[in-house]
C-alpha positions in Angstrom: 0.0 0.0 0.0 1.6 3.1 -0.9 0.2 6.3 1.2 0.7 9.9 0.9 -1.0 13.0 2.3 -1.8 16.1 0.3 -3.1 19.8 1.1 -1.9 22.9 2.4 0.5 22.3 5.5 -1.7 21.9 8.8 -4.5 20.9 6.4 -3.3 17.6 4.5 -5.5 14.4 3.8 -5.0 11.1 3.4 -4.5 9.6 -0.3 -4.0 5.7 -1.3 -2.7 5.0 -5.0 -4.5 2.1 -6.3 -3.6 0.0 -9.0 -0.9 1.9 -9.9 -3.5 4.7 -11.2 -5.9 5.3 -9.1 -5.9 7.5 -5.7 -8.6 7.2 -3.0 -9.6 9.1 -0.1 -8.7 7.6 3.5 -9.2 10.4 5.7 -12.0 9.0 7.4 -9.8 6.1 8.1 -6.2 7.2 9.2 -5.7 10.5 11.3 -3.7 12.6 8.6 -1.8 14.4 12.2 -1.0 11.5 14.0 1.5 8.1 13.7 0.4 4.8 12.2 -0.2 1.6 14.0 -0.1 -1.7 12.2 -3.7 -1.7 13.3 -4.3 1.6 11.3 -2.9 0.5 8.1 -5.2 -3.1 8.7 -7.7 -0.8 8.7 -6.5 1.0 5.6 -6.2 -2.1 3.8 -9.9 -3.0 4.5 -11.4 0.3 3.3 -9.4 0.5 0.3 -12.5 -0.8 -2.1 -15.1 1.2 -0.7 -13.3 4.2 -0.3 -14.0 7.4 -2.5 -11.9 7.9 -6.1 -10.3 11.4 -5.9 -8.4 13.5 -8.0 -5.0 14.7 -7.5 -3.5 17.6 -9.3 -1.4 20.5 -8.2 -1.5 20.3 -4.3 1.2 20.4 -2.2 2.8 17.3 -1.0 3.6 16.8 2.7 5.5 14.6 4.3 4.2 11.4 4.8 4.6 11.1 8.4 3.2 14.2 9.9 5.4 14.6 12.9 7.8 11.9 13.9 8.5 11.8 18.1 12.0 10.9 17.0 14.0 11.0 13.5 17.4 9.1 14.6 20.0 8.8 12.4 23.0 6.1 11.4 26.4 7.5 9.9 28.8 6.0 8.5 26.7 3.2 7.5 27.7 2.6 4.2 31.1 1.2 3.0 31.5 3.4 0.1 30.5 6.4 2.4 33.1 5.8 4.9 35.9 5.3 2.1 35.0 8.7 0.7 34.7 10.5 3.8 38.2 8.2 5.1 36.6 7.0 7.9 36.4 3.5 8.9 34.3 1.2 8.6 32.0 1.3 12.1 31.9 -1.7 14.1 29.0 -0.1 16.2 26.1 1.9 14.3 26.8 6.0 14.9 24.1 8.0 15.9 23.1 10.8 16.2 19.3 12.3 16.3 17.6 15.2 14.4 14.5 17.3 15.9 11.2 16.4 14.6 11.1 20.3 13.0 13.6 19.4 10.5 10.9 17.1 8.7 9.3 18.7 5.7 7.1 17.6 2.8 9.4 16.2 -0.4 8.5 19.3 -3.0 9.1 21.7 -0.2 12.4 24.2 -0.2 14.9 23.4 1.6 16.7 26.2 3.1 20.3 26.8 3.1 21.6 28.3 6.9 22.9 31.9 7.1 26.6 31.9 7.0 26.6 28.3 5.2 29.3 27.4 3.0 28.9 23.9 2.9 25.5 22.2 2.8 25.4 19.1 1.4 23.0 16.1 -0.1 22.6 12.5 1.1 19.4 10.4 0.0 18.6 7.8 2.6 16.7 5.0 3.1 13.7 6.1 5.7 12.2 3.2 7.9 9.0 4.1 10.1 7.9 2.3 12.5 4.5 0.8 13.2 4.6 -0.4 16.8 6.9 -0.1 20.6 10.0 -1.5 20.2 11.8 -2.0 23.4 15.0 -4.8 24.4 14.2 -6.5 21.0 15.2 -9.7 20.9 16.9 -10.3 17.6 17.0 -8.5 14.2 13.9 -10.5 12.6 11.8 -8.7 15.3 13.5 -5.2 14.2 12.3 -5.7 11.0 8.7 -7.1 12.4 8.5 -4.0 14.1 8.7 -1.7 10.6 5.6 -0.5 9.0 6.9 1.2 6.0 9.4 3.1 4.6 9.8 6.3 2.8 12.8 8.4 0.6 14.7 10.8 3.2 17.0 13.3 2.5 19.2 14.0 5.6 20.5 17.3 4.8 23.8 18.5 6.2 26.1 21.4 6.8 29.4 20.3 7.3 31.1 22.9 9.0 28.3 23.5 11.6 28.9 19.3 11.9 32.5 18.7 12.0 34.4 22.1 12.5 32.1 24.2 15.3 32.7 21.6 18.2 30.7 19.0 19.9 28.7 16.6 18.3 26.8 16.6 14.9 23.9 17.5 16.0 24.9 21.2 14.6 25.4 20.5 11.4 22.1 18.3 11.4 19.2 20.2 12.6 18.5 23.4 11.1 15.1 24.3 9.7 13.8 22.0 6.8 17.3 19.4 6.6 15.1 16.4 6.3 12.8 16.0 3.4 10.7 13.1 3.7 8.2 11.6 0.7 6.4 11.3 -1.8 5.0 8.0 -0.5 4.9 6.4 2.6 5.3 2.6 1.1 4.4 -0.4 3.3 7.0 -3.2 4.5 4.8 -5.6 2.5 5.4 -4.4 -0.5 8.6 -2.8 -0.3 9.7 -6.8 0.4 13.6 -7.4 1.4 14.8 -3.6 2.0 18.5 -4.8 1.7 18.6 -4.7 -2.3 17.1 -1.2 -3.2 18.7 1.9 -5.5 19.6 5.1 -4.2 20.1 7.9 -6.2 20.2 11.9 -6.1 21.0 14.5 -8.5 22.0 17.9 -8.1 20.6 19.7 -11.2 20.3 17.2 -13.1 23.9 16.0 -12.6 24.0 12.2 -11.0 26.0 12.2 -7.6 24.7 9.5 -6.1 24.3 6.0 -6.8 24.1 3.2 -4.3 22.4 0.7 -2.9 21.5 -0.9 -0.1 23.3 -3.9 -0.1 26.0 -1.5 1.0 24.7 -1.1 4.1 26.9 -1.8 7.0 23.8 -2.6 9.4 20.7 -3.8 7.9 17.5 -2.1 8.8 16.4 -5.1 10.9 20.0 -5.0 12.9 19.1 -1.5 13.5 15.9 -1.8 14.9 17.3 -4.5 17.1 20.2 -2.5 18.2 18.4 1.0 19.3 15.9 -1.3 20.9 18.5 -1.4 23.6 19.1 2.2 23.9 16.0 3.6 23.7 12.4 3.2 23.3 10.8 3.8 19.5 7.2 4.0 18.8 5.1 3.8 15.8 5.7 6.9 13.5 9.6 7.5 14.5 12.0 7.4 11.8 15.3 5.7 11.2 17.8 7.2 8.8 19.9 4.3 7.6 22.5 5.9 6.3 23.9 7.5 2.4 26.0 5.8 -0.1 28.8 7.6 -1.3 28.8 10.8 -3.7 28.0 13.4 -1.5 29.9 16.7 -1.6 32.0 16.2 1.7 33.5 13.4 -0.3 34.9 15.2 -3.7 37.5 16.9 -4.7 38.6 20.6 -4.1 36.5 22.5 -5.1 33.7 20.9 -2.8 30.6 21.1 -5.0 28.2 21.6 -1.6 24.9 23.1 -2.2 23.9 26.7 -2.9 20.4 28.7 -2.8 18.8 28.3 -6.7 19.8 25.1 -7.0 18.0 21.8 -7.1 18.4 18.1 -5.5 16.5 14.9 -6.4 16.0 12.0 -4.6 14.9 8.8 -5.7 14.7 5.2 -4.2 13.8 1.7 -5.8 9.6 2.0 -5.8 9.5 4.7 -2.7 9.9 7.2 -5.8 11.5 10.7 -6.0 11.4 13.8 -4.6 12.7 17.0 -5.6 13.6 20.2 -3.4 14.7 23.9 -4.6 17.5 25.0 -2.7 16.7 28.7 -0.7 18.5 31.2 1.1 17.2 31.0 5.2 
């Protein structure tokens, strides 16, 4: 079931694509402002026949999780990504956590800080989750414990992350650095989340282009493992990581991001989102 919510921000509904063609209303079935259970999306499933045929043009996008209670976030979890950035290889996953404000819908602008010099791209796999995970016992129950997943683009600025002192969390967090969309895309029919694309383009130039299979810890594995750090509940999100290609990674001169410009991000059937780069 793929699921995305459409509308002016505060004001969004509930759409379901059918068929590949066809979108229906299931506003009077999920709460377009809150998290959803496993038990929501049952419900979903079930009114998906009866539910009305709409049309969808122009609207805005949002994000198709409304407001996460936590977005945490894996680094380093690629092995391309560490080679480019010359890190090693993690034996642990890294993490770090972004605030809930950084989430924004996937055609929304993204806005470069004041006093940035060095913003930079990284498409993600997103993983939501659809009930309490707490002490998991192994990583098949991580992966139980996922309800979906969507495209994320975990927006950085490297200088506010790695020069200013501290901890990422700097570089990590300012307003709109974590696009989320078009489609929230359930585990079911996403399948075996440890084969799919990544890609992102910066103008229509390809910089990224990795997959999954990369991955250092597998989603499942990292479910399991922030099971025994903190508690997660249905709606939080999981950044797994970027493959390499991102501007950190390059040559002198560092093609990071400026306002005008624009990045695409696109993941094996979650689709692709697109964001204009603006001045905060």
């Amino acid at each position: 079931m793929k699921l995305m919510r459409i509308g002016p921000a505060g004001s969004e509904r509930v759409v379901a694509l059918v068929d590949g063609n066809r979108h229906v209303d299931l506003s009077g079935v999920l709460d377009p402002t809150t998290a959803w259970t496993f038990e929501d999306l049952d419900r979903a499933r079930a009114a998906l026949e009866g539910a009305p045929v709409v049309e969808v043009g122009e609207e805005r996008v949002g994000s198709p999780v409304p407001r996460p209670g936590a977005v945490v976030c894996i680094g380093l979890n690629y092995r391309d990504h560490a080679a480019e950035t010359g890190a090693a290889v993690p034996t642990e996953p890294v993490l770090f956590l972004k605030m809930p404000s950084t989430v924004v819908g996937p055609y929304d602008d993204v806005l470069v800080p004041r006093g940035s010099t060095r913003t930079d791209y990284e498409v993600e796999l997103g993983v939501v989750l659809g009930r309490r995970a707490r002490y998991l016992g192994s990583a098949q129950e991580g992966l139980a414990a996922v309800a979906g997943y969507v495209v994320s683009h975990d927006v950085s600025e490297r200088e506010f992350q790695l020069e200013r002192g501290g901890t990422w969390d700097k570089g990590k967090n300012c307003e709109t650095f974590n696009p989320l969309g078009p489609w929230f895309v359930t585990a079911d029919e996403v399948g075996d989340p440890s084969a799919l694309g990544l890609r992102c383009w910066v103008d229509g130039e390809l910089r990224q282009d990795g997959t999954t299979e990369d991955m250092v810890f597998g989603v499942g594995e990292l479910v399991h493992y922030l099971s025994r750090f903190m508690v997660l509940e249905a709606g939080d999100v999981i950044n797994t990581g970027t493959p390499a290609g991102v501007a950190l990674g390059q040559p002198d001169p560092k093609p990071y991001l400026r306002a005008g410009q624009v990045v695409e991000c696109e993941i094996d059937g979650l689709g692709r989102m697109r964001q204009r780069m603006g001045a905060a």
